[in-house]
N, C-alpha and C positions, 0 to 999 in steps of 0.2 A: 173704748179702747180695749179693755177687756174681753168683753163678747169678741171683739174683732181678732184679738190674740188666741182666744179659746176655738173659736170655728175655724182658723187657721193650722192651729193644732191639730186639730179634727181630720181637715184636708190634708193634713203631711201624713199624721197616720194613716188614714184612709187609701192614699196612693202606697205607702212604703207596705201596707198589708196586701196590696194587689198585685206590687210586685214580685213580694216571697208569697204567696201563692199561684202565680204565674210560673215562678220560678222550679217551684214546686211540681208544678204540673209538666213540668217538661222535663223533668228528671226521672218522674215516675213514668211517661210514657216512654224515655227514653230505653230505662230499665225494662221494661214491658216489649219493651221491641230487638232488645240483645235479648233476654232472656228466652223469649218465643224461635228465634232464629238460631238459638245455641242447643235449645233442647235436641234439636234431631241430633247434632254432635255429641251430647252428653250421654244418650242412649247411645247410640254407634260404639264409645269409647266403653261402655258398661257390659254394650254385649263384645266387645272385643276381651274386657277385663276377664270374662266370666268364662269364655272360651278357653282363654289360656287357661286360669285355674284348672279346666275339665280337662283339657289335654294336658297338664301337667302333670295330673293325678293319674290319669291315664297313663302316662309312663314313668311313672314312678313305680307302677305296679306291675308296670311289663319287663321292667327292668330288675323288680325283686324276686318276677318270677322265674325270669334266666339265671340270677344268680341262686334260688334256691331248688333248682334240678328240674323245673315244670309241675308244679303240685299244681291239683285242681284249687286249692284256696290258696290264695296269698296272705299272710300276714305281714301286716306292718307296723310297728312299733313306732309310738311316739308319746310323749308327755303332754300333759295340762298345764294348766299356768300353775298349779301348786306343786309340778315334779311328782302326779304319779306316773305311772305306768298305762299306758292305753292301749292295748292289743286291739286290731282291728282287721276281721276276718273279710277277705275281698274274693269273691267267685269270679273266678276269670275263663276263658273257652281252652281250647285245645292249643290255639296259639297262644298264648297268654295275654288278650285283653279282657278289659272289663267284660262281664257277660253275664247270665244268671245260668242256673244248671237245669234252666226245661228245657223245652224243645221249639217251644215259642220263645220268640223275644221280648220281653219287659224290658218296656225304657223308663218304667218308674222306679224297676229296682237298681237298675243301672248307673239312676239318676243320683238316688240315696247311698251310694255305695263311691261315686267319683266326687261329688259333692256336698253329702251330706247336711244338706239345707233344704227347707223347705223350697217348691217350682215356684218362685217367686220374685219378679226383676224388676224394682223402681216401683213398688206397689200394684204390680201387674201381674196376676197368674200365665204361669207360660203354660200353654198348652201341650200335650206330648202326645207324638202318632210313631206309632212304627208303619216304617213302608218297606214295600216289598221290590227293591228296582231290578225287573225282569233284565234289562236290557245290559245291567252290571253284574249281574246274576248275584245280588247281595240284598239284604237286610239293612234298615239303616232307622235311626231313632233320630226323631226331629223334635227337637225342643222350640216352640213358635210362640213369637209377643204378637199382642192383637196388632199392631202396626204392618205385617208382614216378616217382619226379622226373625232366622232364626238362625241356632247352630244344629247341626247334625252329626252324630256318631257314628263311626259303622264297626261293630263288634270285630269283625272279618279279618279290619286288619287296622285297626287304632285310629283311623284317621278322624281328625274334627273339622267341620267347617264351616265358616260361619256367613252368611248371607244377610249383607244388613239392606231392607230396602230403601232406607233413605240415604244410601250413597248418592253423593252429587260425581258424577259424572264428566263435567262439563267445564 
């Protein structure tokens, strides 16, 4: 009678462990299957994030330089978390956007001067090309994630834009 209550036992556990492991297993694929189909979302919304930050700064700066007569440097004043003082020297073009003062274009100092972070998005190095678009007759800095995604600058005349390729369309 024993034996027969003990190997009974055995079978209840045995079942109630294959169920929360069953159970288990369906949570975690589940998870595994929102998480995989959200990722393109979560990038799209990070390069959206990161955009605005760069066009923010971007006119922040075009804005300090109308109001301070058109210098070739902008300065913009702002504090630390401990309340000092942070002057922060920003080279801007003729029109006053962000720009560097050669005569080529550098979209890595461009990059370090609007965002001041290292090219780096979701543990992914962005890549940075300056292009030359004949047909707009302008200059323009592409910041590009290996996915295809990227935002671009155009010194000329401020604009930002952002090209995510994993827009769903449909």
């Amino acid at each position: 009678m024993v034996g027969d209550l003990a190997s009974q036992k055995k079978e209840t556990w045995l079942a109630e462990f294959m169920i929360i492991i069953t159970v288990l297993g369906i949570l975690i694929a589940s998870f595994i299957t929102y998480f995989s189909g959200s990722e393109e979302e979560f990038n799209s919304a990070g390069l959206q994030r990161m955009a605005s930050s760069f066009s923010s700064k971007v006119n922040v700066v075009h804005s300090q330089w109308l109001m301070d007569n058109q210098p070739n440097i902008v300065e913009l004043q702002t504090t630390d978390v401990d309340g000092n003082a942070i002057v922060e020297a920003i080279n801007v073009n003729r029109k006053g956007w962000i720009d560097t003062q050669t005569t080529t274009i550098d979209c890595f100092k461009i990059w370090q001067q609007a965002m001041d972070t290292p090219l780096n998005f979701m543990n992914e190095t962005i890549a940075v090309v300056a292009l030359n678009l004949r047909e707009q007759n302008k200059q323009v800095c592409r910041y590009s994630l290996p996915n295809g995604s990227y935002l671009e600058y155009s010194p000329k005349n401020g604009q930002v834009i952002v090209n995510t390729a994993f827009t769903n369309n449909g």
